[in-house]
C-alpha positions in Angstrom: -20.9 -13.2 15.5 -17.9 -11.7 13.4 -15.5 -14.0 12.0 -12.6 -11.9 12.7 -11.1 -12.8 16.4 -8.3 -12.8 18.5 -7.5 -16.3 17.0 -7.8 -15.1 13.4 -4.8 -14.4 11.0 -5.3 -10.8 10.0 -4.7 -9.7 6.5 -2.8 -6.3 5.1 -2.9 -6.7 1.7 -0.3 -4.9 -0.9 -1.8 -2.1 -3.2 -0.8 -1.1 -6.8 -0.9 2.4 -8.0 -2.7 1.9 -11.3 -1.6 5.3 -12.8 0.4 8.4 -10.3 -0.2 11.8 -11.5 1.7 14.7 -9.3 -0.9 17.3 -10.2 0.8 19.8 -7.6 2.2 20.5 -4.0 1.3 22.6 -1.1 3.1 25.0 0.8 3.6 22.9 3.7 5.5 20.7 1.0 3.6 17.9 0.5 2.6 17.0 -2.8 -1.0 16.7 -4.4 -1.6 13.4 -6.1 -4.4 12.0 -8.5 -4.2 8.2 -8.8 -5.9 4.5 -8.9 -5.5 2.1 -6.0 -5.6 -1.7 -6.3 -5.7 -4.0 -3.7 -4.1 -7.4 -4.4 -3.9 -10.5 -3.4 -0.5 -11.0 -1.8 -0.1 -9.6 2.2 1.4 -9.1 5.1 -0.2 -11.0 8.2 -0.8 -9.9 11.7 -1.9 -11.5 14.4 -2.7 -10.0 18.2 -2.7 -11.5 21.8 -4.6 -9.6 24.4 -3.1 -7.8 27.3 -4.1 -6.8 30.6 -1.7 -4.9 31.3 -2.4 -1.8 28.6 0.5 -2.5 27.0 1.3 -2.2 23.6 4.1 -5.0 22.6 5.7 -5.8 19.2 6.7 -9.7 19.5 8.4 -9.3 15.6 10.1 -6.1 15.6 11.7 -4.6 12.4 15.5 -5.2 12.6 16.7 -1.7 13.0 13.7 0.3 13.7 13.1 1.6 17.0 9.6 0.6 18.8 8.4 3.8 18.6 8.9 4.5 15.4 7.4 1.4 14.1 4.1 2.2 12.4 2.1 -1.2 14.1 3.2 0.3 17.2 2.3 3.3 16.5 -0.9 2.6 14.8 -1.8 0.5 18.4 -0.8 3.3 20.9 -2.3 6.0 18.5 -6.1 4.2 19.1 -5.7 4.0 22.8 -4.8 8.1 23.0 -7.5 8.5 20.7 -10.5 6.7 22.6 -9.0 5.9 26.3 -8.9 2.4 25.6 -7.3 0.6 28.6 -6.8 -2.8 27.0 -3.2 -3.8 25.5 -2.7 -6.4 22.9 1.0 -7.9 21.9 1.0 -8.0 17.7 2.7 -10.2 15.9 3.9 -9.2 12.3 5.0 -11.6 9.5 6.1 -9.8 6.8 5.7 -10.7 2.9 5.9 -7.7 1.5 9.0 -5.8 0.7 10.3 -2.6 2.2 10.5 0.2 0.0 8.6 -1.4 -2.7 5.7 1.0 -3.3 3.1 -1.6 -2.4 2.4 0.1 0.4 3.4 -2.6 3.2 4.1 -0.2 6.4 1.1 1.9 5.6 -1.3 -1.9 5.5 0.4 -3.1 8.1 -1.1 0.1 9.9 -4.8 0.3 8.8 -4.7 -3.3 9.7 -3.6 -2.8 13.5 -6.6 0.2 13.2 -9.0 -2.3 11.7 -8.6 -5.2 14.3 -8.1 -3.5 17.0 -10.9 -1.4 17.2 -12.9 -4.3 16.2 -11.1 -6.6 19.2 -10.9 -3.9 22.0 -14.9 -2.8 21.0 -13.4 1.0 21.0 -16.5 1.6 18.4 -14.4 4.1 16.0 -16.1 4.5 13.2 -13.8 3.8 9.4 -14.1 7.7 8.9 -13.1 8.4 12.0 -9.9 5.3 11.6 -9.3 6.9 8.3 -8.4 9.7 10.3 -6.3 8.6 12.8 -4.4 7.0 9.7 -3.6 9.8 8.1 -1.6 11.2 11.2 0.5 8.0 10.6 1.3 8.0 6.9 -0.5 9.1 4.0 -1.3 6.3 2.1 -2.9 4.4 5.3 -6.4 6.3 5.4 -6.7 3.8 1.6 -6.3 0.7 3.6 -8.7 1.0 6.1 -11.1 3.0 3.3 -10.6 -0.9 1.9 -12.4 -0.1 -1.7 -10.6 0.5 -5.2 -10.5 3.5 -5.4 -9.4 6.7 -7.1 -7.6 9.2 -4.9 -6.7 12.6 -4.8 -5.0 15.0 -2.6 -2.6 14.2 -0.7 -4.0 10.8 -0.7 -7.5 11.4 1.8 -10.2 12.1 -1.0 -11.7 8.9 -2.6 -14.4 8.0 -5.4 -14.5 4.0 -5.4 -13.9 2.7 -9.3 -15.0 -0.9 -10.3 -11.9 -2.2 -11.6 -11.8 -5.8 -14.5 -10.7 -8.6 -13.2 -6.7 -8.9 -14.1 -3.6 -11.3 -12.8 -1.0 -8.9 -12.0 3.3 -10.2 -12.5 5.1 -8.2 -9.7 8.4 -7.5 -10.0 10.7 -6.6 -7.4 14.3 -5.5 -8.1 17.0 -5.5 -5.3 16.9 -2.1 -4.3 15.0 0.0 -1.0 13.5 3.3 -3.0 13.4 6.1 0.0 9.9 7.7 -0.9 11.7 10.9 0.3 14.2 10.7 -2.1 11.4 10.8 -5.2 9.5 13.2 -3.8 12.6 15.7 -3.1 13.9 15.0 -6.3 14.3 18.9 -8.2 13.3 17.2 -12.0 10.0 15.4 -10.8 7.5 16.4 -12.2 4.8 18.6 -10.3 2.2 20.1 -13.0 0.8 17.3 -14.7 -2.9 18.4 -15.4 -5.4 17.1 -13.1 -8.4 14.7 -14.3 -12.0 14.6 -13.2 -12.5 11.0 -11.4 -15.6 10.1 -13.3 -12.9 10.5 -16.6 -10.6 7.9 -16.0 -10.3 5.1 -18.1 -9.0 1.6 -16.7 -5.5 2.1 -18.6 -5.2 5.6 -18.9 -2.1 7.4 -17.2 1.5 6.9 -16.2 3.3 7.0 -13.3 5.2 10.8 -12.9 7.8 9.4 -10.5 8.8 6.8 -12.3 11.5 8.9 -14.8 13.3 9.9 -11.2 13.5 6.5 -9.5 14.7 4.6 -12.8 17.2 7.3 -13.3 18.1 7.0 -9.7 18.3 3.2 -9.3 19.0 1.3 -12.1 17.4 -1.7 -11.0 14.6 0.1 -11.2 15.2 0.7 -15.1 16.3 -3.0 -16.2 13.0 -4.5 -15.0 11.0 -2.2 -16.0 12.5 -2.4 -19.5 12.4 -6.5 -19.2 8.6 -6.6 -18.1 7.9 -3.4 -20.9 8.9 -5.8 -23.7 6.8 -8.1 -23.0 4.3 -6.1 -21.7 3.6 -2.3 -23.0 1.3 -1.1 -20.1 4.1 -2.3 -17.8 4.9 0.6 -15.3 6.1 1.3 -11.4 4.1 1.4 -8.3 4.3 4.2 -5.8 7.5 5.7 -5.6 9.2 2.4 -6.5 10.8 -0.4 -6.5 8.0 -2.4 -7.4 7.5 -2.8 -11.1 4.3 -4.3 -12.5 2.1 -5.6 -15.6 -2.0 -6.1 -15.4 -3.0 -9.0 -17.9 -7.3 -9.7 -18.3 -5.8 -13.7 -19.1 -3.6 -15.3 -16.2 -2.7 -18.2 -18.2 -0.9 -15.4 -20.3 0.8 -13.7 -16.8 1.9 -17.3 -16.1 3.7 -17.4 -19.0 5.6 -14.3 -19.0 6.3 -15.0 -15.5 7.8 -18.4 -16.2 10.4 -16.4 -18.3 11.7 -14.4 -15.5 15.6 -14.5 -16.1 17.5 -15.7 -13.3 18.5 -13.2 -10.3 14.9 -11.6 -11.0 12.6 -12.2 -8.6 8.8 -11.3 -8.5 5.7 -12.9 -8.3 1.8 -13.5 -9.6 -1.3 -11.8 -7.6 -4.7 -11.5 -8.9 -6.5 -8.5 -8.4 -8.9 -8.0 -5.7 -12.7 -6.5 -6.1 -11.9 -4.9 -2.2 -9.8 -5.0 0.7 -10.1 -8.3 2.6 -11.6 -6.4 6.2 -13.6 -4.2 3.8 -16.8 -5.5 5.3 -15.5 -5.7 9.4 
Protein backbone atom coordinates (compact mmCIF):
# COMPACT_ATOMS: atom_id res chain seq x y z
CA UNK A 1 0.00 0.00 0.00
CA UNK A 2 1.50 3.51 -1.02
CA UNK A 3 2.16 5.97 1.59
CA UNK A 4 0.93 8.81 -0.31
CA UNK A 5 -3.08 9.40 0.34
CA UNK A 6 -5.73 11.67 0.33
CA UNK A 7 -4.72 12.32 4.03
CA UNK A 8 -1.09 12.94 3.17
CA UNK A 9 0.63 16.45 2.97
CA UNK A 10 2.05 16.59 -0.52
CA UNK A 11 5.31 18.09 -1.19
CA UNK A 12 6.51 20.61 -4.27
CA UNK A 13 9.83 21.22 -3.55
CA UNK A 14 11.95 24.51 -4.85
CA UNK A 15 14.72 23.79 -7.48
CA UNK A 16 18.04 25.66 -8.05
CA UNK A 17 19.50 26.25 -11.33
CA UNK A 18 23.14 25.17 -10.71
CA UNK A 19 24.57 26.94 -13.86
CA UNK A 20 21.93 28.61 -17.02
CA UNK A 21 23.56 28.68 -20.27
CA UNK A 22 21.18 30.38 -23.22
CA UNK A 23 22.89 28.27 -25.93
CA UNK A 24 20.19 29.66 -28.51
CA UNK A 25 16.40 30.29 -29.47
CA UNK A 26 13.93 28.96 -31.91
CA UNK A 27 11.90 30.56 -34.30
CA UNK A 28 8.83 30.21 -32.52
CA UNK A 29 10.85 32.45 -29.86
CA UNK A 30 11.47 30.37 -27.22
CA UNK A 31 14.88 30.06 -26.03
CA UNK A 32 17.19 26.91 -25.95
CA UNK A 33 18.75 26.33 -22.57
CA UNK A 34 21.54 23.97 -21.16
CA UNK A 35 21.51 23.87 -17.36
CA UNK A 36 21.73 21.78 -13.83
CA UNK A 37 18.61 21.26 -11.72
CA UNK A 38 18.64 20.86 -7.93
CA UNK A 39 15.96 19.99 -5.86
CA UNK A 40 15.99 21.27 -2.32
CA UNK A 41 14.68 20.94 0.67
CA UNK A 42 12.32 23.80 1.25
CA UNK A 43 8.52 23.54 -0.44
CA UNK A 44 5.34 24.39 -1.10
CA UNK A 45 2.55 21.95 0.35
CA UNK A 46 -0.60 20.74 -1.16
CA UNK A 47 -3.10 18.84 0.01
CA UNK A 48 -6.48 17.38 -1.95
CA UNK A 49 -10.06 16.45 -0.77
CA UNK A 50 -12.05 14.28 -3.09
CA UNK A 51 -15.05 15.26 -5.07
CA UNK A 52 -17.95 13.65 -6.47
CA UNK A 53 -19.04 16.09 -8.25
CA UNK A 54 -16.00 16.33 -11.08
CA UNK A 55 -15.18 19.43 -9.94
CA UNK A 56 -12.04 20.95 -9.84
CA UNK A 57 -11.93 23.55 -6.70
CA UNK A 58 -9.06 25.76 -5.44
CA UNK A 59 -9.85 26.32 -1.57
CA UNK A 60 -6.41 28.82 -1.43
CA UNK A 61 -6.55 30.79 -4.45
CA UNK A 62 -3.65 33.22 -5.46
CA UNK A 63 -4.81 36.86 -4.58
CA UNK A 64 -5.23 38.26 -7.96
CA UNK A 65 -5.00 35.39 -10.31
CA UNK A 66 -8.01 34.21 -11.96
CA UNK A 67 -9.05 30.30 -11.39
CA UNK A 68 -8.25 29.53 -14.65
CA UNK A 69 -5.21 30.81 -15.05
CA UNK A 70 -3.91 29.28 -11.90
CA UNK A 71 -1.39 26.63 -12.87
CA UNK A 72 -2.86 23.91 -9.76
CA UNK A 73 -6.06 24.41 -11.51
CA UNK A 74 -4.89 24.09 -14.53
CA UNK A 75 -2.54 21.26 -13.93
CA UNK A 76 -5.99 19.36 -12.24
CA UNK A 77 -8.44 20.13 -15.21
CA UNK A 78 -5.55 19.42 -17.73
CA UNK A 79 -5.44 15.40 -16.37
CA UNK A 80 -9.09 15.02 -16.50
CA UNK A 81 -9.17 16.32 -20.52
CA UNK A 82 -6.27 14.20 -20.96
CA UNK A 83 -7.62 10.66 -19.60
CA UNK A 84 -11.61 11.19 -19.03
CA UNK A 85 -11.29 11.13 -15.50
CA UNK A 86 -14.67 11.81 -13.90
CA UNK A 87 -13.48 12.29 -10.34
CA UNK A 88 -12.92 15.96 -8.83
CA UNK A 89 -10.73 16.75 -6.01
CA UNK A 90 -10.77 20.41 -4.03
CA UNK A 91 -6.71 21.35 -3.58
CA UNK A 92 -5.52 23.19 -0.99
CA UNK A 93 -2.18 25.22 -1.55
CA UNK A 94 0.09 26.60 1.24
CA UNK A 95 2.57 28.43 -0.20
CA UNK A 96 6.40 28.87 1.04
CA UNK A 97 7.95 29.67 -1.79
CA UNK A 98 8.20 33.03 -3.34
CA UNK A 99 6.69 34.30 -6.55
CA UNK A 100 9.01 35.29 -9.05
CA UNK A 101 11.87 33.92 -7.29
CA UNK A 102 13.32 31.42 -9.90
CA UNK A 103 12.90 28.46 -7.63
CA UNK A 104 10.40 27.35 -9.72
CA UNK A 105 7.25 27.45 -7.25
CA UNK A 106 4.26 27.62 -9.82
CA UNK A 107 5.86 25.14 -12.11
CA UNK A 108 6.17 22.38 -8.55
CA UNK A 109 3.14 23.39 -7.42
CA UNK A 110 1.97 21.91 -10.98
CA UNK A 111 3.96 18.57 -11.39
CA UNK A 112 2.75 18.06 -7.83
CA UNK A 113 -1.18 18.38 -8.65
CA UNK A 114 0.04 15.85 -11.85
CA UNK A 115 1.91 13.52 -9.44
CA UNK A 116 -0.97 13.09 -6.75
CA UNK A 117 -3.60 13.18 -8.71
CA UNK A 118 -2.91 10.59 -11.04
CA UNK A 119 -1.77 8.59 -8.21
CA UNK A 120 -5.22 9.43 -6.13
CA UNK A 121 -7.79 9.27 -9.07
CA UNK A 122 -5.89 5.79 -10.41
CA UNK A 123 -5.82 7.61 -14.02
CA UNK A 124 -2.61 5.23 -14.65
CA UNK A 125 -0.55 8.03 -16.68
CA UNK A 126 2.60 7.06 -16.91
CA UNK A 127 5.68 10.05 -15.63
CA UNK A 128 6.58 10.31 -19.45
CA UNK A 129 3.40 10.65 -20.39
CA UNK A 130 2.81 13.57 -17.05
CA UNK A 131 6.02 14.98 -18.23
CA UNK A 132 4.02 15.77 -21.16
CA UNK A 133 1.07 17.14 -20.15
CA UNK A 134 3.49 19.49 -18.00
CA UNK A 135 5.12 20.87 -20.62
CA UNK A 136 1.81 22.27 -22.10
CA UNK A 137 1.59 24.09 -18.73
CA UNK A 138 5.07 25.71 -18.30
CA UNK A 139 8.35 24.70 -19.25
CA UNK A 140 10.09 24.06 -16.27
CA UNK A 141 7.28 21.64 -14.89
CA UNK A 142 8.09 18.34 -17.11
CA UNK A 143 11.63 18.62 -14.28
CA UNK A 144 9.39 18.24 -11.37
CA UNK A 145 7.52 15.43 -12.12
CA UNK A 146 10.90 13.96 -14.04
CA UNK A 147 11.87 14.32 -9.95
CA UNK A 148 15.87 13.41 -10.52
CA UNK A 149 18.83 16.03 -10.65
CA UNK A 150 19.32 16.47 -13.60
CA UNK A 151 20.96 18.29 -16.45
CA UNK A 152 18.58 19.81 -18.97
CA UNK A 153 18.58 20.96 -22.35
CA UNK A 154 16.27 22.42 -24.80
CA UNK A 155 13.77 24.20 -23.97
CA UNK A 156 13.84 22.48 -20.68
CA UNK A 157 12.24 18.68 -21.82
CA UNK A 158 15.66 16.73 -22.47
CA UNK A 159 17.29 15.32 -19.26
CA UNK A 160 20.50 13.20 -18.37
CA UNK A 161 20.23 12.67 -14.40
CA UNK A 162 23.81 13.98 -12.60
CA UNK A 163 24.72 12.75 -9.10
CA UNK A 164 25.13 15.82 -7.45
CA UNK A 165 27.70 16.27 -3.51
CA UNK A 166 25.95 16.73 -0.83
CA UNK A 167 25.88 20.78 -0.02
CA UNK A 168 23.66 23.16 2.46
CA UNK A 169 22.50 25.86 0.23
CA UNK A 170 21.96 29.99 1.96
CA UNK A 171 18.90 31.32 -0.14
CA UNK A 172 18.59 34.60 -0.56
CA UNK A 173 15.52 36.43 -1.52
CA UNK A 174 15.53 40.14 -2.19
CA UNK A 175 12.17 42.17 -2.26
CA UNK A 176 11.54 42.18 -5.76
CA UNK A 177 8.95 39.89 -8.38
CA UNK A 178 11.50 39.23 -11.56
CA UNK A 179 8.82 38.80 -14.66
CA UNK A 180 10.60 35.69 -16.48
CA UNK A 181 9.31 37.52 -19.52
CA UNK A 182 11.05 40.52 -18.93
CA UNK A 183 14.70 38.48 -18.90
CA UNK A 184 14.00 36.54 -21.59
CA UNK A 185 12.80 39.67 -23.85
CA UNK A 186 15.47 41.60 -22.79
CA UNK A 187 17.56 42.82 -26.41
CA UNK A 188 21.34 42.49 -24.39
CA UNK A 189 20.78 38.79 -23.03
CA UNK A 190 22.81 36.79 -24.07
CA UNK A 191 21.81 34.01 -26.68
CA UNK A 192 25.09 32.25 -28.17
CA UNK A 193 26.85 30.92 -25.30
CA UNK A 194 28.47 27.60 -26.62
CA UNK A 195 26.73 24.54 -25.78
CA UNK A 196 28.36 21.62 -23.61
CA UNK A 197 28.06 17.92 -23.91
CA UNK A 198 26.17 16.68 -20.50
CA UNK A 199 28.67 13.97 -19.72
CA UNK A 200 31.28 17.33 -19.57
CA UNK A 201 29.90 19.19 -16.84
CA UNK A 202 31.67 19.63 -13.85
CA UNK A 203 29.76 20.17 -10.44
CA UNK A 204 30.83 24.05 -10.34
CA UNK A 205 31.35 24.78 -13.77
CA UNK A 206 29.09 27.60 -15.46
CA UNK A 207 27.33 30.85 -14.75
CA UNK A 208 24.11 32.01 -15.01
CA UNK A 209 23.53 34.14 -18.66
CA UNK A 210 20.50 35.95 -17.27
CA UNK A 211 21.86 37.08 -14.47
CA UNK A 212 23.80 40.41 -16.02
CA UNK A 213 20.02 41.52 -17.22
CA UNK A 214 18.09 40.94 -14.05
CA UNK A 215 20.86 42.64 -11.75
CA UNK A 216 20.96 45.51 -14.15
CA UNK A 217 17.23 45.54 -14.14
CA UNK A 218 16.46 45.23 -10.37
CA UNK A 219 18.86 46.33 -8.20
CA UNK A 220 17.89 44.18 -5.43
CA UNK A 221 18.93 41.73 -7.44
CA UNK A 222 22.64 43.19 -7.56
CA UNK A 223 23.16 44.12 -3.68
CA UNK A 224 22.58 40.49 -2.60
CA UNK A 225 24.19 39.07 -5.01
CA UNK A 226 27.28 41.27 -4.25
CA UNK A 227 26.70 40.62 -0.23
CA UNK A 228 26.47 36.67 -0.64
CA UNK A 229 29.60 37.04 -3.58
CA UNK A 230 31.82 38.33 -0.77
CA UNK A 231 31.53 35.87 1.23
CA UNK A 232 30.96 33.33 -1.15
CA UNK A 233 32.69 33.40 -4.78
CA UNK A 234 30.47 30.63 -6.45
CA UNK A 235 27.52 32.70 -5.32
CA UNK A 236 25.19 33.29 -8.34
CA UNK A 237 21.18 33.62 -9.31
CA UNK A 238 18.60 31.07 -9.93
CA UNK A 239 16.39 31.01 -12.92
CA UNK A 240 15.56 34.18 -14.19
CA UNK A 241 15.77 35.76 -10.70
CA UNK A 242 15.23 36.93 -7.79
CA UNK A 243 16.53 34.23 -5.92
CA UNK A 244 20.17 34.46 -5.18
CA UNK A 245 22.17 31.58 -3.78
CA UNK A 246 25.55 29.95 -2.39
CA UNK A 247 26.25 25.91 -2.30
CA UNK A 248 28.71 25.16 0.75
CA UNK A 249 30.05 21.01 1.14
CA UNK A 250 30.10 22.20 5.29
CA UNK A 251 26.70 23.52 6.76
CA UNK A 252 28.18 24.55 9.94
CA UNK A 253 30.06 27.08 7.51
CA UNK A 254 26.43 28.06 5.64
CA UNK A 255 25.16 28.63 9.26
CA UNK A 256 27.58 31.01 9.79
CA UNK A 257 27.39 33.22 6.90
CA UNK A 258 23.72 32.97 7.27
CA UNK A 259 23.80 34.22 10.82
CA UNK A 260 25.42 37.45 9.26
CA UNK A 261 22.60 38.32 7.09
CA UNK A 262 22.25 42.23 7.65
CA UNK A 263 19.00 43.33 8.72
CA UNK A 264 16.04 43.83 6.03
CA UNK A 265 17.69 40.69 4.20
CA UNK A 266 15.90 37.90 4.36
CA UNK A 267 16.68 34.28 3.07
CA UNK A 268 17.06 31.08 4.40
CA UNK A 269 19.17 27.49 4.79
CA UNK A 270 18.05 24.27 2.60
CA UNK A 271 20.18 21.32 2.18
CA UNK A 272 20.37 19.71 -1.05
CA UNK A 273 18.32 16.84 -2.04
CA UNK A 274 19.67 13.38 -3.79
CA UNK A 275 15.77 13.56 -5.67
CA UNK A 276 12.53 14.89 -5.68
CA UNK A 277 10.49 13.88 -2.68
CA UNK A 278 7.54 11.78 -5.07
CA UNK A 279 10.46 10.59 -7.12
CA UNK A 280 9.62 7.04 -6.24
CA UNK A 281 5.32 7.39 -6.36
Amino acid sequence: MSRWTWDSSWPAPAKLNLFLHVVGRRVDGYHLLQTVFRFIDRADTLHFAPRADGRVVLATPTPGVEAANDLTFRAARLLQDATGCRHGATLHLSKSLPLGGGLGGGSSDAATVLLALNHLWQTGLSRTELRQLGLQLGADVPVFVHGRNTFAEGIGEAFSDVELPPETYLVLHPAANVPTGAIFGAPELRRDTPPIRPADWRHGAGRNDLEPVACAKFPEVAGHLEWLRRRAPNAMMTGSGACVFAGFSDPDMAAAVFRRLPTGMAGWLAAGLTAHPLASL
